[in-house]
py3Dmol code that shows the C-alpha trace and the ligand (Angstrom):
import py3Dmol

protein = """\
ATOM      1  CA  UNK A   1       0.000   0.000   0.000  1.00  0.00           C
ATOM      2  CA  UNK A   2       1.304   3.269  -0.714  1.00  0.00           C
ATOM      3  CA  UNK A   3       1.200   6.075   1.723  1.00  0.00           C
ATOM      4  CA  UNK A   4       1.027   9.503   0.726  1.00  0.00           C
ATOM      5  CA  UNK A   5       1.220  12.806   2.707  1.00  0.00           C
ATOM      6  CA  UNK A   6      -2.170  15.213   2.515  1.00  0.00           C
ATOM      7  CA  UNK A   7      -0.218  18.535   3.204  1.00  0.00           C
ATOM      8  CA  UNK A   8       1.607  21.505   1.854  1.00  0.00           C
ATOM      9  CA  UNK A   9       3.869  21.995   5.101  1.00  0.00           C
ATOM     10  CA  UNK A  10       7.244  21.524   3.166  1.00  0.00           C
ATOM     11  CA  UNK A  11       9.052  21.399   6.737  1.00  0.00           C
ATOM     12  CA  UNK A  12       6.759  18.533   7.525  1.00  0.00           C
ATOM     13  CA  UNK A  13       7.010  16.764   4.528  1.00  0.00           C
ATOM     14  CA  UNK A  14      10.314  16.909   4.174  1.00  0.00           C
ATOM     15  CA  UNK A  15      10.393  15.367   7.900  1.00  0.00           C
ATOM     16  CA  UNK A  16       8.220  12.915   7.017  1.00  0.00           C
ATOM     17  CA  UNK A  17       9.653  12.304   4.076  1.00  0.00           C
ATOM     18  CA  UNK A  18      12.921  11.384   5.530  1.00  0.00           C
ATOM     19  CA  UNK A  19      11.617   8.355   7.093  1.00  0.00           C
ATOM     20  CA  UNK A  20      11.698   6.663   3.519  1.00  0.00           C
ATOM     21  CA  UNK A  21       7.926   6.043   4.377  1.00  0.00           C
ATOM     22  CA  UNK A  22       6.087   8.840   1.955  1.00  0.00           C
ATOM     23  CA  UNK A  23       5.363   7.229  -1.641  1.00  0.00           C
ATOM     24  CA  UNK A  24       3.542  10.663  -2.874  1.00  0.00           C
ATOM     25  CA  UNK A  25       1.863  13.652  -1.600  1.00  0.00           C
ATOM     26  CA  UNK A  26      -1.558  15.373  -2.069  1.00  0.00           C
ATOM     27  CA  UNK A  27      -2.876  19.027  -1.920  1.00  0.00           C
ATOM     28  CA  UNK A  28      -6.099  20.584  -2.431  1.00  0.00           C
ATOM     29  CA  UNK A  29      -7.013  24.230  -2.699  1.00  0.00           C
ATOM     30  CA  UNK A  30      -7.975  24.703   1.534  1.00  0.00           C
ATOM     31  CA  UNK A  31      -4.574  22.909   2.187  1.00  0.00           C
ATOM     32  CA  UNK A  32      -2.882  25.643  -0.182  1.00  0.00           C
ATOM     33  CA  UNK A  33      -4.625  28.664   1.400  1.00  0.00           C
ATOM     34  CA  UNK A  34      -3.782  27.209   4.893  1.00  0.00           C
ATOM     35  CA  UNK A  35       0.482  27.958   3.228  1.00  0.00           C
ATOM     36  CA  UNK A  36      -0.296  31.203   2.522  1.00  0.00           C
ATOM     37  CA  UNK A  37       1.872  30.464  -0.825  1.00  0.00           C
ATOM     38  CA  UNK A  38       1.481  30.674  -4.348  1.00  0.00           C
ATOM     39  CA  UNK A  39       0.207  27.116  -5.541  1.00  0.00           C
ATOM     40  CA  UNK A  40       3.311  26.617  -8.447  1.00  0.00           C
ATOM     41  CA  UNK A  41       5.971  27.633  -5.896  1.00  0.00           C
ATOM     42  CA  UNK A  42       4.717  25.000  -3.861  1.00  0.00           C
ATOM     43  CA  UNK A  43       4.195  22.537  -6.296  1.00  0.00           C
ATOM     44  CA  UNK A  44       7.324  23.210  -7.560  1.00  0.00           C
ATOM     45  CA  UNK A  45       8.607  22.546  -4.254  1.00  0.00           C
ATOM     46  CA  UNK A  46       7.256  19.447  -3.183  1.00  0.00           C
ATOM     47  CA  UNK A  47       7.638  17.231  -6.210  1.00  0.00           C
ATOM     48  CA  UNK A  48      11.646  18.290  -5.374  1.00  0.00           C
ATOM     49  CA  UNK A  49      11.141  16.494  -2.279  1.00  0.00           C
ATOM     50  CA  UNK A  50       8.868  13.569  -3.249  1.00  0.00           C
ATOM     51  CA  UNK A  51       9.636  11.771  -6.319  1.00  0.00           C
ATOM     52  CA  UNK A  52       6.190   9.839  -6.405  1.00  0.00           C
ATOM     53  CA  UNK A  53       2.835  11.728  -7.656  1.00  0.00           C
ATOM     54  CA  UNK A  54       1.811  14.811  -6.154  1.00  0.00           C
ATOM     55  CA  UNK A  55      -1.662  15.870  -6.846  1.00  0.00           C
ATOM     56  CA  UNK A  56      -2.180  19.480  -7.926  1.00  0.00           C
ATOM     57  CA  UNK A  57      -6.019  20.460  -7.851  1.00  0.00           C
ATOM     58  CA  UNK A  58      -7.307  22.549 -10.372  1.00  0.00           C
ATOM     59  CA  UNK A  59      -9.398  25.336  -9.614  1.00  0.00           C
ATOM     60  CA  UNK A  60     -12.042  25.694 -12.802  1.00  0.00           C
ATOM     61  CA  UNK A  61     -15.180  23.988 -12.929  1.00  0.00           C
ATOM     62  CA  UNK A  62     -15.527  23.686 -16.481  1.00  0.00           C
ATOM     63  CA  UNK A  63     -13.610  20.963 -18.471  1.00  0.00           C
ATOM     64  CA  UNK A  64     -12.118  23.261 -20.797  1.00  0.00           C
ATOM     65  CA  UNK A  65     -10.511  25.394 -18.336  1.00  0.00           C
ATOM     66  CA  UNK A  66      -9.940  23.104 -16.383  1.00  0.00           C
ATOM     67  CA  UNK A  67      -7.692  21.713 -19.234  1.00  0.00           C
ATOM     68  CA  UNK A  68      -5.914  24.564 -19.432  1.00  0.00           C
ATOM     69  CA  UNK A  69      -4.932  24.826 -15.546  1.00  0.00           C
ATOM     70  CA  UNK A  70      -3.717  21.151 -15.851  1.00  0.00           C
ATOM     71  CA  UNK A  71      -1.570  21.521 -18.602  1.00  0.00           C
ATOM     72  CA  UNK A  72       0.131  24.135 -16.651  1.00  0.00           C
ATOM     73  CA  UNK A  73       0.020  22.194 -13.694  1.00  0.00           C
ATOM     74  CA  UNK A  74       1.247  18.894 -15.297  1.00  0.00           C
ATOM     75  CA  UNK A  75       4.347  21.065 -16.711  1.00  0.00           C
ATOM     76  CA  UNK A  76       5.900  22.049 -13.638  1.00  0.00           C
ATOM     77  CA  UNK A  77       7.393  18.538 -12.662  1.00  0.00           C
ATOM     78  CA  UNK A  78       6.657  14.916 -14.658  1.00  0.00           C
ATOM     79  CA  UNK A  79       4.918  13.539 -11.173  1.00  0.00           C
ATOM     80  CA  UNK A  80       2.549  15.933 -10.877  1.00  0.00           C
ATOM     81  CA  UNK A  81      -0.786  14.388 -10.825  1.00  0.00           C
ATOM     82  CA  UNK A  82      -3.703  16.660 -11.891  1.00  0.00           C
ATOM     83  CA  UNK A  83      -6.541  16.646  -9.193  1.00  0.00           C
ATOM     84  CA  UNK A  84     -10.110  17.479 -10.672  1.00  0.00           C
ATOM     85  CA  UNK A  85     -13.795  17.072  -9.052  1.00  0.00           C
ATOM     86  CA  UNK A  86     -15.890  14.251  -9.768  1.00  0.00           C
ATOM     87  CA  UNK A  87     -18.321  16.682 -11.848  1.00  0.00           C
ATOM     88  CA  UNK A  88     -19.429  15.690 -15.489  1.00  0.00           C
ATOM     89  CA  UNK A  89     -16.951  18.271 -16.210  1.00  0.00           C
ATOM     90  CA  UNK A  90     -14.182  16.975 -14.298  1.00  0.00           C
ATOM     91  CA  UNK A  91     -15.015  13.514 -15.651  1.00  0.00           C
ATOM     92  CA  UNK A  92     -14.591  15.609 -19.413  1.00  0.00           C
ATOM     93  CA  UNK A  93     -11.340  16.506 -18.260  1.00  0.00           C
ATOM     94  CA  UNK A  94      -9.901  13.406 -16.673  1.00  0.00           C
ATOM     95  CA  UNK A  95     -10.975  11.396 -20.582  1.00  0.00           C
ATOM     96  CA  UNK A  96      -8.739  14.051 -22.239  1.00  0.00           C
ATOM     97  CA  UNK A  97      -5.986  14.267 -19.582  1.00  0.00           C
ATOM     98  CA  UNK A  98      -5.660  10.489 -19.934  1.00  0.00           C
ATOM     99  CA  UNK A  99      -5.122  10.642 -23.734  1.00  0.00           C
ATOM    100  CA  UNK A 100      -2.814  13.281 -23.433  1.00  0.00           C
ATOM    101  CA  UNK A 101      -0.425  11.178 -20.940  1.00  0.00           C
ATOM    102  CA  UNK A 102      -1.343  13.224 -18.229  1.00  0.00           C
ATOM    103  CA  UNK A 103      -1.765  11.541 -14.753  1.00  0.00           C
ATOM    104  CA  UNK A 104      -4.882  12.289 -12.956  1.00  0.00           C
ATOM    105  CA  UNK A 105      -6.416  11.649  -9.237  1.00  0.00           C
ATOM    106  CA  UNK A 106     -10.141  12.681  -9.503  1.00  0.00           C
ATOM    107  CA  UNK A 107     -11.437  13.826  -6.036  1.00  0.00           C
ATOM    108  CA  UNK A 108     -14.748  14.316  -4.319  1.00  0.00           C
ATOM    109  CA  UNK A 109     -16.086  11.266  -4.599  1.00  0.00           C
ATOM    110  CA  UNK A 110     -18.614   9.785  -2.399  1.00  0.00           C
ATOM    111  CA  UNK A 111     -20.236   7.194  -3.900  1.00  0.00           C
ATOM    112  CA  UNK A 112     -19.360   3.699  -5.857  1.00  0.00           C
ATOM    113  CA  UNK A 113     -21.441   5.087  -9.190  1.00  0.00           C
ATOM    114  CA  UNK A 114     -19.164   7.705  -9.295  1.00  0.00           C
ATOM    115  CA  UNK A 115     -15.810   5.921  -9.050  1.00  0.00           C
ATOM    116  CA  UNK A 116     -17.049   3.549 -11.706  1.00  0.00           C
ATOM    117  CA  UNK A 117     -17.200   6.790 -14.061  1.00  0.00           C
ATOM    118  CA  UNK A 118     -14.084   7.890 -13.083  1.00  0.00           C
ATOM    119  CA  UNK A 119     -12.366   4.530 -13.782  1.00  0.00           C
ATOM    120  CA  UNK A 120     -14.136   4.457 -17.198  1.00  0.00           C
ATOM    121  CA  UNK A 121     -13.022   7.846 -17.934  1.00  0.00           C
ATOM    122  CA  UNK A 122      -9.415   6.441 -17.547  1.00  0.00           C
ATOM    123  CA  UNK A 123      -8.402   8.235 -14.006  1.00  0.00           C
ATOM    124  CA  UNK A 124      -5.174   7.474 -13.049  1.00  0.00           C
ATOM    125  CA  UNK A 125      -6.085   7.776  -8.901  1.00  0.00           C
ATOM    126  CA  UNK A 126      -9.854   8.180  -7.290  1.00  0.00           C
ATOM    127  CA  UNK A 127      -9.938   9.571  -4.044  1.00  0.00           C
ATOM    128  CA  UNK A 128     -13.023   8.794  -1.631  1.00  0.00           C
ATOM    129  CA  UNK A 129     -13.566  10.841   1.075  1.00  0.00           C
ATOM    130  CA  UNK A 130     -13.511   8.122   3.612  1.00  0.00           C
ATOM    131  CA  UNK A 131     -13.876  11.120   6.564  1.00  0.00           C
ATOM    132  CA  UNK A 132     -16.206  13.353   5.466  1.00  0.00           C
ATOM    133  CA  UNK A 133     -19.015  10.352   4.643  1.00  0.00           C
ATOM    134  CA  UNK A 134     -18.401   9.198   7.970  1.00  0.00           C
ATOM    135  CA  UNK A 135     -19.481  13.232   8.920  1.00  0.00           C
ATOM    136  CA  UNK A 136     -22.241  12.627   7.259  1.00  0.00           C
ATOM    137  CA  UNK A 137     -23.806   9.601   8.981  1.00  0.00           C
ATOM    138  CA  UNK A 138     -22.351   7.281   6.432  1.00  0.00           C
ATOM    139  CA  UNK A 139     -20.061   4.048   6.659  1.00  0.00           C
ATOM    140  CA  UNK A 140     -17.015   5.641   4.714  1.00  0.00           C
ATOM    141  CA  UNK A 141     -14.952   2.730   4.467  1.00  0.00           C
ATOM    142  CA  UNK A 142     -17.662   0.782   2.971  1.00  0.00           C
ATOM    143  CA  UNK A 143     -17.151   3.202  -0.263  1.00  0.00           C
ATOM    144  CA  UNK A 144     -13.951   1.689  -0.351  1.00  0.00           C
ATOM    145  CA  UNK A 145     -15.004  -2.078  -0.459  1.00  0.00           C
ATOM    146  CA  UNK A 146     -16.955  -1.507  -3.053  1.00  0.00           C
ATOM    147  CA  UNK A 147     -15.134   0.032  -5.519  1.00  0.00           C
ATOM    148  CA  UNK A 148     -12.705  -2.623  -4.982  1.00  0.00           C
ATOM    149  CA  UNK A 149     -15.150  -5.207  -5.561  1.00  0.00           C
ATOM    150  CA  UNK A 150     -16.480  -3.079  -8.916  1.00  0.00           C
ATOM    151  CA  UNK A 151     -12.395  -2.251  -9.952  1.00  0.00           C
ATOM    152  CA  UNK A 152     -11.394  -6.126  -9.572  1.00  0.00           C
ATOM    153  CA  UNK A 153     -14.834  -6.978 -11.641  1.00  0.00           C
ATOM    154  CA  UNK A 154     -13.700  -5.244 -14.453  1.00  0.00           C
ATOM    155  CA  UNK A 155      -9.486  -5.578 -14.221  1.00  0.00           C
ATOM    156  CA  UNK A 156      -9.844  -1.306 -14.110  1.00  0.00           C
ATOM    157  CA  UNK A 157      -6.908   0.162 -13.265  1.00  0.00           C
ATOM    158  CA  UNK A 158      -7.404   3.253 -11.580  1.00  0.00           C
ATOM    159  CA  UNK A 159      -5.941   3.174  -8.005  1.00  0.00           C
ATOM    160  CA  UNK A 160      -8.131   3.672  -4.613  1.00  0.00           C
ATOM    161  CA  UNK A 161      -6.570   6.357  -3.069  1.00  0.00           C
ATOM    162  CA  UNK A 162      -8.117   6.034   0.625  1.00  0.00           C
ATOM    163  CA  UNK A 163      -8.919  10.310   1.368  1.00  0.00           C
ATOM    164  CA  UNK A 164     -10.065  12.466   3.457  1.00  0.00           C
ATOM    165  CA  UNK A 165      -8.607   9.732   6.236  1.00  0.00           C
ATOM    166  CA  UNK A 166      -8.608  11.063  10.214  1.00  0.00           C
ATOM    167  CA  UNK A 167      -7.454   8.207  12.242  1.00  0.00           C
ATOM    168  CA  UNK A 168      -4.667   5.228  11.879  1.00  0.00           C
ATOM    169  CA  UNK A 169      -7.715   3.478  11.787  1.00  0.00           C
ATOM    170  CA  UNK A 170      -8.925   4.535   8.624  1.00  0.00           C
ATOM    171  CA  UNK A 171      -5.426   3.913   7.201  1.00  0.00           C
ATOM    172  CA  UNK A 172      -5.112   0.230   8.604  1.00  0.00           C
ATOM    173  CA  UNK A 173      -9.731  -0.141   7.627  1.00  0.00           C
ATOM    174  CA  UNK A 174      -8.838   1.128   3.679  1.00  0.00           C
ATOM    175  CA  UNK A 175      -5.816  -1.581   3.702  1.00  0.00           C
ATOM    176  CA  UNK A 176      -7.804  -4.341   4.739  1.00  0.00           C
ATOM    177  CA  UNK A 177     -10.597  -3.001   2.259  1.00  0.00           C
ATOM    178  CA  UNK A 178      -7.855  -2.940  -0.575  1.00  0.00           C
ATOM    179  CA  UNK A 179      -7.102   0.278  -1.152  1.00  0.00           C
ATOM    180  CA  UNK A 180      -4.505   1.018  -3.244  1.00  0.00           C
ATOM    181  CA  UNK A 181      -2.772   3.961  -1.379  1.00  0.00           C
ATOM    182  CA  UNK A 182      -4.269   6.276   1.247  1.00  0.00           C
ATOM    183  CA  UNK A 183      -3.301  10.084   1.836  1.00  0.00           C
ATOM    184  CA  UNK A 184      -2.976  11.107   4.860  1.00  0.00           C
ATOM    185  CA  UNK A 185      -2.465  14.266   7.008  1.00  0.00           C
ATOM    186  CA  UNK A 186       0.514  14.812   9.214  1.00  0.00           C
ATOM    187  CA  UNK A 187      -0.589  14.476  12.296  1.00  0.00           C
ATOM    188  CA  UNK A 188      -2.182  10.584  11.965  1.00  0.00           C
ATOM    189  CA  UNK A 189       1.177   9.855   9.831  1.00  0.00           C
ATOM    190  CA  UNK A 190       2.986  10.589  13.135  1.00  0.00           C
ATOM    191  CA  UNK A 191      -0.210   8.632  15.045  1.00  0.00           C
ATOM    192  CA  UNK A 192       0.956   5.511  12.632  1.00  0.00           C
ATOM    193  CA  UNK A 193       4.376   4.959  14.643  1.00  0.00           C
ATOM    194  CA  UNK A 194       3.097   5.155  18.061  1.00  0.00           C
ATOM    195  CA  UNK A 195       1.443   2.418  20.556  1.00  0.00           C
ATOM    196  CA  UNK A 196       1.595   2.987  24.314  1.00  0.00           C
ATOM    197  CA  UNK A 197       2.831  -0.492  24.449  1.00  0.00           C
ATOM    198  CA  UNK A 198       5.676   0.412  22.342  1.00  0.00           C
ATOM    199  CA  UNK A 199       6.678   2.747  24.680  1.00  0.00           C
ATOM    200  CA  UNK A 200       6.085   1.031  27.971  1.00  0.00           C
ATOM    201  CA  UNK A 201       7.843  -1.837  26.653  1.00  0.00           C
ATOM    202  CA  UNK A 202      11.157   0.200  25.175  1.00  0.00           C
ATOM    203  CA  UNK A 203      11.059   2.357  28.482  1.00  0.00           C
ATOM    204  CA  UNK A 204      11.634  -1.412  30.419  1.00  0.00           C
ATOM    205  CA  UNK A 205      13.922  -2.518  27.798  1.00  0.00           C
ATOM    206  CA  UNK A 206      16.361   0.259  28.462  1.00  0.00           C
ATOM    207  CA  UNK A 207      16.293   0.487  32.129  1.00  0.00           C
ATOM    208  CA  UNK A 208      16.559  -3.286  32.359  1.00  0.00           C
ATOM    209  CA  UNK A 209      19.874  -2.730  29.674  1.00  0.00           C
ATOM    210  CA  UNK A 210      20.919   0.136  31.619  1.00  0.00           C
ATOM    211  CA  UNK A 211      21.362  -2.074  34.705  1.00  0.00           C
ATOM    212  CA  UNK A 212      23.372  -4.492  32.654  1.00  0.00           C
ATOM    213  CA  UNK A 213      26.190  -1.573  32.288  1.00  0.00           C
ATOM    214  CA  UNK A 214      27.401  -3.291  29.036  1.00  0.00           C
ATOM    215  CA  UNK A 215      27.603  -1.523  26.042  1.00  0.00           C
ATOM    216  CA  UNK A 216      27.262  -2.776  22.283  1.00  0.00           C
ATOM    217  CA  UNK A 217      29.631  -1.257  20.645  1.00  0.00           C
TER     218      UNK A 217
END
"""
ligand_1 = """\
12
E4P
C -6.974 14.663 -0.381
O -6.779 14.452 -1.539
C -8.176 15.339 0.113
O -8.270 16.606 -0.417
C -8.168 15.335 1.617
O -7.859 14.038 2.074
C -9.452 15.850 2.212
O -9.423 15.667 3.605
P -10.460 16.394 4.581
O -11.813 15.801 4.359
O -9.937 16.094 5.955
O -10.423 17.850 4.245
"""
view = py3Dmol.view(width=600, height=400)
view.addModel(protein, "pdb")
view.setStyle({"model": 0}, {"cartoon": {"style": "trace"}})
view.addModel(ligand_1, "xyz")
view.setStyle({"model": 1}, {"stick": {}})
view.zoomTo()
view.show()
């Protein structure tokens, strides 16, 4: 399963990053307001870091522009990934993107109908928002089974990127479900190295060693 980072902190990223652990990173138009930077720069930035995709959203709603934004987009590095919304639009888009070699991950979606469009129009990455249907009253992760189940009926093969993920739970729930990758934000990428019984058990492990007064090397 590949992990990717759902951030534009480059100081994070490239902390994270360090760890060998981050396959690819993902952005979306609130995460580049929160930088306060202009979206190329930072583009530009983190594909220097990250040599797997990074998904750069566009910003038009209609497939022509939309066109437009990702050719620029898809210029600034070779793994930039254009990001578009599962509209009709988007779905436009993502057909033309793919026959013009350009790697897309199309976002927004919330249902298996949709994902099934996406894969037909040849998206390179479809990213359900495994969070925000849980918001809403919904089984998220259940999206996520069953675009597996539809993907594997049909050999389609557009990858399930697990988004919009909030816990290590959702990260460990979207690889059992067979997710291809999941993006994930900082903080829970931190979560994923941690268990209290880690801790407990390394805190007796070096005060028993400590006691030994030997030394390794
Ligand atoms: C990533 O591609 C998505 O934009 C992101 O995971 C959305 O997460 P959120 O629902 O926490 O904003």
């Amino acid at each position: 399963m590949h992990l990717f980072l759902d951030t534009t902190d480059v100081a994070v990223l490239k902390t994270l990053a360090a760890t060998g652990l981050v396959d690819g990173v993902t952005t979306n138009p609130t995460l580049i307001a929160k930088s306060g930077r202009p979206m190329l720069e930072v583009i530009a930035e983190i594909c220097e870091i990250v040599e797997g995709p990074v998904s750069a959203e566009v910003a038009a709603t209609e497939a022509e522009a939309m066109l437009a934004e990702g050719r620029k987009l898809a210029e600034i590095a070779t793994n930039v990934v254009v990001k578009v919304p599962l509209t009709r639009d988007g779905l436009i888009a993502t057909g033309q993107f793919t026959r013009e070699g350009i790697q897309t991950n199309v976002t927004l979606c919330f249902s298996a109908a949709q994902a099934l469009l996406a894969a037909k129009a040849g998206a390179t990455f479809i990213s359900p928002f495994i969070g925000r249907l849980d918001d809403y009253g919904a089984e998220g992760m259940d999206l996520i089974t069953e675009i597996r189940a539809i993907y594997d009926n049909y050999s389609f093969d557009t990858e399930i990127l697990a988004a919009s993920v909030r816990t290590p739970a959702h990260v460990t729930q979207a690889a059992i479900a067979g997710a291809d990758c999941a993006t994930i934000p900082p903080a829970v990428f931190e979560a994923l190295f941690k268990h209290p019984l880690t801790e407990k058990g390394l805190e007796q492990f070096m005060s028993d060693w400590a006691k030994t007064g030997q030394s390794i090397l």
